[in-house]
C-alpha positions in Angstrom: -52.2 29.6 125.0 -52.3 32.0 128.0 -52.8 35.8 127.6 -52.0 38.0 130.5 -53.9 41.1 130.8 -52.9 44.4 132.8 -52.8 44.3 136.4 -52.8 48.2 137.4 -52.0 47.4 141.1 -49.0 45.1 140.7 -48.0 47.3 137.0 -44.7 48.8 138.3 -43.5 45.7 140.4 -42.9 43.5 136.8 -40.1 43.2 134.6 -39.6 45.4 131.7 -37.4 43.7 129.4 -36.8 42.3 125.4 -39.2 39.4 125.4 -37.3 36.1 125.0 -38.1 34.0 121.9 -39.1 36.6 119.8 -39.0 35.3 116.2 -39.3 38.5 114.4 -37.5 40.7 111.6 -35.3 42.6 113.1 -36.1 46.4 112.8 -33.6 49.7 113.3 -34.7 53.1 114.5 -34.1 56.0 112.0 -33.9 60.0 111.6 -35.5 62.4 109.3 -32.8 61.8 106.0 -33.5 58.2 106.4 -37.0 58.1 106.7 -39.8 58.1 102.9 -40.8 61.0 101.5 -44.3 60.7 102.4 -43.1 59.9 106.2 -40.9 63.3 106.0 -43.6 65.5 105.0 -46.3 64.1 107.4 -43.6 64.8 110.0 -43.4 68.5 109.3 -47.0 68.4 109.0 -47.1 67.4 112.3 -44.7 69.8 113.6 -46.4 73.0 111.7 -49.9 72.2 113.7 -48.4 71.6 117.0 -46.7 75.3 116.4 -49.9 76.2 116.0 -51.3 74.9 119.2 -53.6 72.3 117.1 -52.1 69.4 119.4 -54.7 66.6 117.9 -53.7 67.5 114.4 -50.6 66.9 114.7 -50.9 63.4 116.2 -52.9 62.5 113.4 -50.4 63.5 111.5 -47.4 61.8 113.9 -49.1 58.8 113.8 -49.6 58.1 110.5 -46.4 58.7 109.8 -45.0 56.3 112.7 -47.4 53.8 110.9 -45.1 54.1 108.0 -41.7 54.0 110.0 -42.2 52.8 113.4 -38.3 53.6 114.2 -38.6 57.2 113.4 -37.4 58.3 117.0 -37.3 62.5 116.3 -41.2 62.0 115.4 -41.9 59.5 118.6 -40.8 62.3 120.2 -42.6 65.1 119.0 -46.2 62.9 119.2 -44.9 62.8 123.2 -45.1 66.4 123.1 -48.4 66.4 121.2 -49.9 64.1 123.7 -49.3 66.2 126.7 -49.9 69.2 125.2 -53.4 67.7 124.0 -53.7 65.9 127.4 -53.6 69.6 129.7 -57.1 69.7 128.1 -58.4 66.3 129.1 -57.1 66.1 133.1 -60.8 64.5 134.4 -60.0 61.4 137.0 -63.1 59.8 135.2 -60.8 59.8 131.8 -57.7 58.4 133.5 -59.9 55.6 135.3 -61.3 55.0 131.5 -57.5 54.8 130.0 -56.2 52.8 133.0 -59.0 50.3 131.9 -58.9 50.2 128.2 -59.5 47.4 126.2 -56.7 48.7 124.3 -54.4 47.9 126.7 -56.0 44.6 127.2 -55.5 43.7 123.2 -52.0 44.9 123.6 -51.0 42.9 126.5 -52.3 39.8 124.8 -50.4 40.8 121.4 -47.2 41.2 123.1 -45.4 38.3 122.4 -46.9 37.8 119.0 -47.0 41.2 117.4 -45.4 43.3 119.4 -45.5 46.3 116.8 -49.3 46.2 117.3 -49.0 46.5 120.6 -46.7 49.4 120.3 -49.9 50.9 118.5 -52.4 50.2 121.0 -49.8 51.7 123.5 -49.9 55.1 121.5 -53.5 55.0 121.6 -54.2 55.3 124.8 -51.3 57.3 125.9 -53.1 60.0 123.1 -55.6 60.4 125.6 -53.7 59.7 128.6 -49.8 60.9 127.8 -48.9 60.1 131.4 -50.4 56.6 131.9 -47.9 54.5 133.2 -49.1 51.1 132.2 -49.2 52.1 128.5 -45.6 53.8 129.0 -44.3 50.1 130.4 -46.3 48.3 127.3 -45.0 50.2 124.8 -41.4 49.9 126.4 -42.1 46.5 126.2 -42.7 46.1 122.7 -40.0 48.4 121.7 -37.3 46.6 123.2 -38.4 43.5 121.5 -38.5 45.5 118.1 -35.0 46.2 118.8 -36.2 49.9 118.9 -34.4 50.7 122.3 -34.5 54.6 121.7 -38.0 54.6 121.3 -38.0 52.5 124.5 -36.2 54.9 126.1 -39.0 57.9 125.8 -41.4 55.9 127.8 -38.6 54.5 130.3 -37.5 58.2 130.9 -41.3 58.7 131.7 -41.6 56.1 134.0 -38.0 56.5 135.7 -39.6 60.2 136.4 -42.6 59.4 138.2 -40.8 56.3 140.3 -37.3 57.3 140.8 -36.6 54.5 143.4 -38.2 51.3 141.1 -35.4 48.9 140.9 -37.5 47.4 137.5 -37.8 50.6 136.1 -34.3 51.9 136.6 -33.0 48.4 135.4 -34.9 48.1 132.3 -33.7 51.9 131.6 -30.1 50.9 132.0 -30.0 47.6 129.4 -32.7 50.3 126.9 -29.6 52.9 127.6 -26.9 50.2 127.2 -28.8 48.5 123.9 -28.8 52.4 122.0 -25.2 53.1 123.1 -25.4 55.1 126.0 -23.0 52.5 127.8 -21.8 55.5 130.0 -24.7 56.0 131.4 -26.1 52.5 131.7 -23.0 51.7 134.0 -23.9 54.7 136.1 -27.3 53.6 136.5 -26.0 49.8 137.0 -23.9 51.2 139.6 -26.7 53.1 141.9 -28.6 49.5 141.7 -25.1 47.7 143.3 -25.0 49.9 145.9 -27.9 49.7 147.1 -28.2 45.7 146.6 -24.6 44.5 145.8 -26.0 41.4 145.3 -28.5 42.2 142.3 -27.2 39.7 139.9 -29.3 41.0 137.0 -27.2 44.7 137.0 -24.0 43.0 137.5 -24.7 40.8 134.7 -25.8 43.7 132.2 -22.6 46.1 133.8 -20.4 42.9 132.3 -21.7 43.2 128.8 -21.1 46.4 128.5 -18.3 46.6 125.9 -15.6 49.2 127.0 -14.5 49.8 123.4 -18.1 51.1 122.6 -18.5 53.6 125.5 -19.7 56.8 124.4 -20.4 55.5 120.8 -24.1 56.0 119.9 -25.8 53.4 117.8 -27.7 56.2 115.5 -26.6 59.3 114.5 -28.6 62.0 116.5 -31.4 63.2 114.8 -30.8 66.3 112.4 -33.7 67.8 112.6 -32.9 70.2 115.6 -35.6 69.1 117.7 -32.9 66.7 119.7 -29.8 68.3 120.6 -27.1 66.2 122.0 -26.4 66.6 125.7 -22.7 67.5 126.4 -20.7 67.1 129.7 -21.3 64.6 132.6 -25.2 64.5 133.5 -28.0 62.6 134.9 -30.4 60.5 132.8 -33.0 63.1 132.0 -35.9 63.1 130.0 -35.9 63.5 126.6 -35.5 67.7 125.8 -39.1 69.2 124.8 -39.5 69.7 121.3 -38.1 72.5 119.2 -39.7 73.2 115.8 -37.4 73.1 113.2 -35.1 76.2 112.4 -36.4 78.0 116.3 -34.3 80.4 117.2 -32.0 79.5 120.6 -31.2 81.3 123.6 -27.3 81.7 123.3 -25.6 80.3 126.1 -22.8 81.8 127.9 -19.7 79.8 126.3 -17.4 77.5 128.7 -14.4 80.0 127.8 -16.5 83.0 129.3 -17.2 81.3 132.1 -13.5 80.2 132.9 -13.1 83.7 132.5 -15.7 84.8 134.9 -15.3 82.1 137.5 -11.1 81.2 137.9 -10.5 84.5 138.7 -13.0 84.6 142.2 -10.7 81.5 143.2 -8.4 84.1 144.6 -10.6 85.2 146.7 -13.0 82.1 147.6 -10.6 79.1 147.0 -12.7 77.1 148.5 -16.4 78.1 147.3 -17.6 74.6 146.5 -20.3 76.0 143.5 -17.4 78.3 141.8 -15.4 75.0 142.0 -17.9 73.1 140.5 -19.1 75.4 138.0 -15.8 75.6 136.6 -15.4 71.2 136.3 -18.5 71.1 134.7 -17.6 73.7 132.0 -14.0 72.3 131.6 -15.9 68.9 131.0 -17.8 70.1 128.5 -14.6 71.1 126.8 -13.2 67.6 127.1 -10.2 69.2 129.6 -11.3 66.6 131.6 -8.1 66.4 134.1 -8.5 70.1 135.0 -12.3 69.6 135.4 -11.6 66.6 137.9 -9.0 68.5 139.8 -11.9 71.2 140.5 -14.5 68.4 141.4 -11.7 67.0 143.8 -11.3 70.4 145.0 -15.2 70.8 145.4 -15.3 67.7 147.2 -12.5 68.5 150.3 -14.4 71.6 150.3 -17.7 69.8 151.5 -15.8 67.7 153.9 -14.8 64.5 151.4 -17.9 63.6 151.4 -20.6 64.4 148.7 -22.8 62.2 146.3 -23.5 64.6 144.0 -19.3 65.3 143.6 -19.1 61.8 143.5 -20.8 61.2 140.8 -20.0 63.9 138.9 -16.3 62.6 139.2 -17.3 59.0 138.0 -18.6 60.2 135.8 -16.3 62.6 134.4 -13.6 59.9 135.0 -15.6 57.4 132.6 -15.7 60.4 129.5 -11.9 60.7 130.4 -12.0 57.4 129.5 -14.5 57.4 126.2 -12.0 60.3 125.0 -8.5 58.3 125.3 -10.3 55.4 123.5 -12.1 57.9 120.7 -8.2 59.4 120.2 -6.9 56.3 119.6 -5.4 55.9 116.0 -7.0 52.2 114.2 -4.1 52.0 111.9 -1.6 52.9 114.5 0.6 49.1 114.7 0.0 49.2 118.5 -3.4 50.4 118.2 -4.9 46.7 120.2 -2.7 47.0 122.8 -3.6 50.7 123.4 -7.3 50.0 123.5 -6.6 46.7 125.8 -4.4 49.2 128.1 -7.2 52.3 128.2 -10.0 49.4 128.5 -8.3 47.4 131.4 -7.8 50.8 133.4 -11.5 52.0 133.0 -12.8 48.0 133.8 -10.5 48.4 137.3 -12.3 51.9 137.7 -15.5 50.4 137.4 -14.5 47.8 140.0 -12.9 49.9 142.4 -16.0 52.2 142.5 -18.5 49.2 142.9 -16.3 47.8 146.0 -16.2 51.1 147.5 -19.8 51.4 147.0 -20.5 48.6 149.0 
């Protein structure tokens, strides 16, 4: 029996992935209805001391509640916020050499393949005295995804992705975590920046395939109704996950996508070619699902910067792949045609897909 214990230098260069041969009960990731009683109340517990800046009480509180249900993603997230806000305190180099080190890490390296939920734990330990320690971050990934828990992978992936932008593990692992808890729309996307820059890297291909074309868009769990996760709308980057919100905050009011159309479309006759009015107004028509109108502004945005603009050009994928979710999600199941409907949308956003990759290369 070989155990493999952290190797700080060489951390980031490994793969991130479900372990294979995992023979474990299968587990699902849940929100605050679905969770016990006893979880529920320990969560607001939590959420009532980090309000009032007692950021170690409430990961007590977090904790033992994850103990209870390790898939409650809303509380995951809110222990994240406890961590870091705990962690501002604790910045010494001495304390991040300790954590880097810890025999914590060590035991959950060598429980990986055998219990990975106790790895998950030893993960959370040290990152409740080092939030931004990346070789906890990738551990606990680790185990999540072989928990079948790929939300909760995704908080430490998002983590990761942030502090090394250009590592082809990192970014992969997020893409099959992103493609596992139904973000298929943004897995391709991410799929799609590793085939351009190595059109040969077999292991994106191969996950960009599986993506079902039916499924795009649809989540695998509800969001969680809490109000400390709002959903993200319109055609955006992989992000983060939004800082916590205590339950029943007030929010800043937003200026609606009508009152911007109204404030924007009507500079056009004076500007036609102002590349952020143009923009401004696809992103808000996106957000409205108009999404023909907000692709004939990105277009517009885009011959205004010359034809050529990444940014644009994502933004239009992008938009063009919701155009697609939204044909498929209007679709009618007990229509008599309704197969051949879904084939037709599904074939046209595969060919997208294809014609984007081959122009990428």
């Amino acid at each position: 029996m070989r155990f493999a214990g952290p190797r700080p230098s060489r951390q980031l260069g490994t793969k991130i992935d479900a372990l294979p041969g995992m023979n474990i009960e299968a587990m699902r990731e849940t929100t605050l209805d679905q969770v016990p009683e006893a979880c529920a109340k320990l969560y607001q517990c939590g959420l009532a001391a980090l309000e009032r800046n007692e950021a170690e009480s409430a990961m007590v509180s977090f904790t033992t509640a994850l103990g209870i249900d390790p898939g409650f993603v809303a509380c995951r997230e809110a222990l994240r916020a406890a961590q870091k806000k705990a962690g501002e305190k604790r910045t010494g180099l001495l304390q991040k050499i300790k954590s880097c080190f810890s025999p914590s890490l060590i035991e959950g390296e060598a429980l990986l393949h055998f219990k990975p939920l106790k790895a998950m734990s030893m993960a959370e330990r040290v990152l409740n005295q080092d939030p931004g320690n990346a070789t906890a971050h990738k551990l606990l990934a680790k185990a999540a995804l072989a928990l079948n828990l790929p939300r909760t992978a995704l908080l430490s992936l998002n983590a990761l992705a942030n502090e090394h932008p250009e590592n082809r593990s990192i970014k992969l692992a997020l893409a099959n975590a992103l493609a596992k808890s139904g973000e298929t729309g943004m897995a391709a996307t991410l799929y799609g920046q590793l085939l351009k820059d190595n059109p040969r890297d077999k292991a994106a291909l191969r996950g960009l395939r599986k993506i079902p074309a039916g499924l795009v868009g649809t989540p695998a769990i509800p969001p969680a109704n809490d109000g400390t996760a709002p959903a993200q709308a319109g055609p955006a980057p992989v992000v983060a996950p939004p800082p916590l919100r205590p339950q029943n905050a007030p929010v800043a009011a937003a200026p609606s996508e009508e009152a911007i159309i109204r404030r924007f479309e009507p500079l056009l006759e004076h500007c036609p070619r102002n590349s952020r009015i143009l923009k401004t107004l696809a992103e808000a028509y996106a957000r409205k699902q108009l999404f023909d109108k907000s692709l004939s502004y990105y277009r517009r945005a885009l011959q205004a910067e010359g034809g050529k603009d990444e940014a644009i050009e994502k933004a239009i994928s992008e938009t063009t792949l919701k155009r697609f979710d939204a044909e498929l999600g209007r679709l009618d199941p007990k229509a008599p045609d309704y197969a051949a409907q879904r084939e037709k949308i599904e074939n046209r956003r595969l060919e997208f897909q294809w014609h984007e990759m081959e122009m990428a290369h």
